[in-house]
N, C-alpha and C positions, 0 to 999 in steps of 0.2 A: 832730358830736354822737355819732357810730355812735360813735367809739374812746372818749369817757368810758362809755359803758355795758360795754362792752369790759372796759374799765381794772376797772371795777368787780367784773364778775364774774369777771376773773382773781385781785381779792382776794379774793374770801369762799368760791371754790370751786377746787380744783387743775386748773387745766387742762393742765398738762405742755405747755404751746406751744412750737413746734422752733425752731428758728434758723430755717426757712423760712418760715415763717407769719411769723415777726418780720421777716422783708425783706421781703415781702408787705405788708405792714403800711404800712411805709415806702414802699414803692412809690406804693400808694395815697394816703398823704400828700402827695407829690412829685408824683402826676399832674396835669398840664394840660390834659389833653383829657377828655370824657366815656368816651371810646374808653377810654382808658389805665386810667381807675377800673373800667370794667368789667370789664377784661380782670383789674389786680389785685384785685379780689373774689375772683372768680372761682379765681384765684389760691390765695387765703387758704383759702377753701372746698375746695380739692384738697388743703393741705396739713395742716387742723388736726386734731386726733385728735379720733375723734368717742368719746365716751361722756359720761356725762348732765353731766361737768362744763362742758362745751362747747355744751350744748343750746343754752343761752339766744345765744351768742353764734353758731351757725350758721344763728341764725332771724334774727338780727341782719341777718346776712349777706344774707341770701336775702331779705330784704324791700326791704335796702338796691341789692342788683342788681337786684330787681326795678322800683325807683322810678327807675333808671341808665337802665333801659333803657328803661322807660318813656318817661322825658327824649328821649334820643336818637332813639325815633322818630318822637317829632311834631319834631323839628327835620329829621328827612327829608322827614315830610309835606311840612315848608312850605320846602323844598329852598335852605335858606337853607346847608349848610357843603358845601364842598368838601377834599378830603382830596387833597391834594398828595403824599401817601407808598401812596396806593392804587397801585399797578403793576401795570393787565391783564393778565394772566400769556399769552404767546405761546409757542412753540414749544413742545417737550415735556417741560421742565420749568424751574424758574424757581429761580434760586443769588442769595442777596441778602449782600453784603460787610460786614464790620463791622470795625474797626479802629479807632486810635489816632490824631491827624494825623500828617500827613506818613510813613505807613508804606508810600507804595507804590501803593494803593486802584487809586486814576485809571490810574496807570501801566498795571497787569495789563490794568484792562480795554480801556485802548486798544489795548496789542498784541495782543488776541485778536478785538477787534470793531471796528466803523466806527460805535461812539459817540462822540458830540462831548462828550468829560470836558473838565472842565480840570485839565490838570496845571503845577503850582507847588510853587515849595521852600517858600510858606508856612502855614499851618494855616488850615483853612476855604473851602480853595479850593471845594469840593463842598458845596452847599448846600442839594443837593436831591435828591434820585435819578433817576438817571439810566441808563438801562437799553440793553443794547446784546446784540447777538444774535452768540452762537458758532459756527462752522457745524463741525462733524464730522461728515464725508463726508456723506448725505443727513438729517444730523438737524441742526437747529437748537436751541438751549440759549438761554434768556434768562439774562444775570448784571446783576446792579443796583449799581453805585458807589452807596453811600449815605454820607450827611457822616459826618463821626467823629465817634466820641461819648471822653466825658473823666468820670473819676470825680466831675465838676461839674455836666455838663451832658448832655442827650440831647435832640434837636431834639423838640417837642412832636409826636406821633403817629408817630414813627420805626419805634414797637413794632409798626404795622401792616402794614408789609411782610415783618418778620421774622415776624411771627403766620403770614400767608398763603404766602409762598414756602416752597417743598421743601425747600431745604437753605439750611442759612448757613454761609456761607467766612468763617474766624476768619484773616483779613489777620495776620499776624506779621511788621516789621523786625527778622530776623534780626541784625543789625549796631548795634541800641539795646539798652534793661532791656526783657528777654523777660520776668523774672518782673512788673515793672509791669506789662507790658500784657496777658499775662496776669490776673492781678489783677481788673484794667478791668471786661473783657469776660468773664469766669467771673460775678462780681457781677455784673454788667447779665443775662445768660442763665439766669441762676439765679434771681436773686429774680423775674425774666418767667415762669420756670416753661419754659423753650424748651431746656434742657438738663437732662438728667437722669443719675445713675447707672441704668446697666442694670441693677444687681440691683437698683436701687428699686424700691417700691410701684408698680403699677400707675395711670396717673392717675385721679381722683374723675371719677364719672358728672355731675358736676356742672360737672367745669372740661372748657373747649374749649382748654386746650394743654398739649395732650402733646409731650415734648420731641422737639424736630426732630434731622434729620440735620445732623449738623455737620463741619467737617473742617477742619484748616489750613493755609492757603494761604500757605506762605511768601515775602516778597520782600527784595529785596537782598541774594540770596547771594554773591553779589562782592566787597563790602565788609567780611562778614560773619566772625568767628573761626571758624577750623576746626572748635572745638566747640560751635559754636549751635546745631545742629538736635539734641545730645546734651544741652541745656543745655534746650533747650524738653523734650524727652520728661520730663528732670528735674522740671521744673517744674510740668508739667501734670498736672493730679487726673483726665484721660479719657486715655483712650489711644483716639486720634482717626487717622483717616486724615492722611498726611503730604503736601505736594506742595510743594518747593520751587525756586523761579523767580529768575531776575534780568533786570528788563527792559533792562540797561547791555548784558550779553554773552549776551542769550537766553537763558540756561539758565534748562533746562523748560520752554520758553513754546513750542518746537512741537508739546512731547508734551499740552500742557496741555487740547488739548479732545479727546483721547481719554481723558483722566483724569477728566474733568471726565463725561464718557458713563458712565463706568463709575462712578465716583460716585453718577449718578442711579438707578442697579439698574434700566433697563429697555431693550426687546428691541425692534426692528424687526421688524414681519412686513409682508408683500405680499400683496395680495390677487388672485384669479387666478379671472374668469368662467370659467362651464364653457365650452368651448370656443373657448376666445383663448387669449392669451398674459400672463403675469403683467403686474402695474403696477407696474413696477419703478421710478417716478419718486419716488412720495412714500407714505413705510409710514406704516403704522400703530405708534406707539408706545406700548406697554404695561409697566405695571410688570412684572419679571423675577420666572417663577412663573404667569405669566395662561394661562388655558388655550384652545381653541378656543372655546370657549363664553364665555369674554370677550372674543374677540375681535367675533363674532358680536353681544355690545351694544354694544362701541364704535363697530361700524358703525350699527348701527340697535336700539336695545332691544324696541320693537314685535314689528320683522322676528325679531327673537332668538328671540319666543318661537312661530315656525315653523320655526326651524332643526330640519333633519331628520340631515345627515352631512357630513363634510370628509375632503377628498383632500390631504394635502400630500407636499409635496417640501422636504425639508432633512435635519437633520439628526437620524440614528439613525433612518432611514424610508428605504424603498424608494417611485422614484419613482411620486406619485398615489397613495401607501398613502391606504386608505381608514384614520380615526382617530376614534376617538372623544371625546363632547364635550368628555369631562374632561383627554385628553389635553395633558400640558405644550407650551408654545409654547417654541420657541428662536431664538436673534436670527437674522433675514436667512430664517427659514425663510416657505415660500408655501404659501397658502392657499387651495381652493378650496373654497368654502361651499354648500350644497344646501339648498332652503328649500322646504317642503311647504305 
């Protein structure tokens, strides 16, 4: 009922609506889950121009996510749905796959973790996600195989792993139609709202997605023409971090979870009682940028706010420099923290 009122007041008053509101739009048509309607609302709301021609149609909006969400949480109350594409996020930070059938998906992530994918020459082998842990040297990465998706079809609540995980790996078979599968997957990220131009607008205080990190992850460089990865840059409307791999002759798959560390932009630090010796086992990992006083709440937020002074050792410091709170943190650097 929301889009004939819609329909209407796009006739009698100009609301200039973009191409992104209009997939938005459609989005929300297309949703099968309560999840999926909220999220494209929400959506629509971030992208439609607001001035009074649009009034009536943003209150539309907001009444209608309001009754969405409403919905959704007395079906929690009475703990009747389970969400199969929910992925508890583990280690420190969490890379969700998205691709075409048969481009590879399963392949990458078996050579890099000891998840049990299935890998098959035919389409739909992955039917669910399946999450599988990277190790780079003392840090661990979660990456998620999730099924393909096709300019047909998207498995119903699929959008919710991509919503919550840190980054999405855009899978490319180098060796098939790059500009299809591009295509694909720009349209599925775009009208979600999970990719964006950088000098775009800023997201609306209203929508909860802001466009994720993204990058591509290419497979079957083996196969593939000499100019496919000149042929993706072509093609593609982001200029995205590159990383291509071939699971046949390993290329890139050793270097792939220290690219994959550097990708997530964050820093290892050690924490170091006064008087022992550092805990060199298992750091602490922070986004790249977090300063000693972040790291202070990630230990404990309470304790934070007695934090009095820090002694580190790393680097562009002499060892046990005394450092102040706001002082930047850098990777592998140690920490000793004083708390009044």
């Amino acid at each position: 009922m929301i889009f004939y009122f819609l329909t209407f007041y796009f006739l009698i008053m100009p609301a200039n609506l973009t191409p992104e509101y209009f997939k938005a739009e459609q989005w929300f048509r297309e949703a099968t889950t309560n999840e999926e309607k909220i999220l494209a609302v929400e959506r629509m709301l971030a992208v439609i121009p607001k001035h009074k021609g649009t009034d009536h149609m943003r209150a539309d909006l907001r009444r209608k996510l309001s009754k969405l969400k409403e919905t959704e949480t007395q079906k929690a109350a009475k703990g009747k749905s389970t969400d199969v594409f929910h992925i508890p996020r583990t280690g420190s930070a969490q890379i969700a796959l998205i691709g075409l059938p048969n481009t590879g998906k399963s392949s990458v992530v078996a050579a890099v973790t000891n998840a049990k994918v299935n890998i098959a020459d035919f389409p739909y082998a992955t039917s669910g996600p399946v999450p599988g842990m990277v190790q780079f040297e003392d840090v661990q990465i979660q990456i998620v195989d999730m099924p393909p998706i096709t300019a047909e079809y998207i498995a119903p609540g699929q959008i919710g792993t991509y919503r919550y995980c840190d980054i999405i790996a855009i899978i490319v078979d180098l060796s098939a139609d790059i500009a299809g599968q591009l295509n694909v997957i720009f349209d599925f990220l775009e009208s979600r709202g999970l990719i964006t131009e950088q000098t775009g607008p800023a997201p609306d205080s209203n929508s909860s997605l802001p466009g994720k990190k993204v990058f591509f992850l290419c497979t079957k460089s083996d196969i593939a023409k000499p100019d496919a990865v000149e042929t993706l840059k072509r093609f593609s409307k982001y200029d995205l971090p590159l990383i291509v791999t071939s699971t046949e002759n390993f290329d890139g798959i050793e270097e792939l979870p220290r690219k994959l560390f550097e990708l997530c932009g964050i820093i290892r630090v050690y924490t170091k009682p006064p008087g022992h010796k550092a805990d060199l086992g298992e750091p602490f990992t922070l986004p790249a940028g977090s300063t000693v006083l972040d790291l202070a709440r990630a230990i404990h937020r309470e304790l934070a706010e007695k934090f009095k002074a820090a002694r580190l050792w790393g680097k562009g410091v002499y060892d046990g420099q005394l450092v102040p709170r706001n002082h930047i943190l850098q990777d592998k650097d140690i920490v000793e923290l004083h708390f009044g």
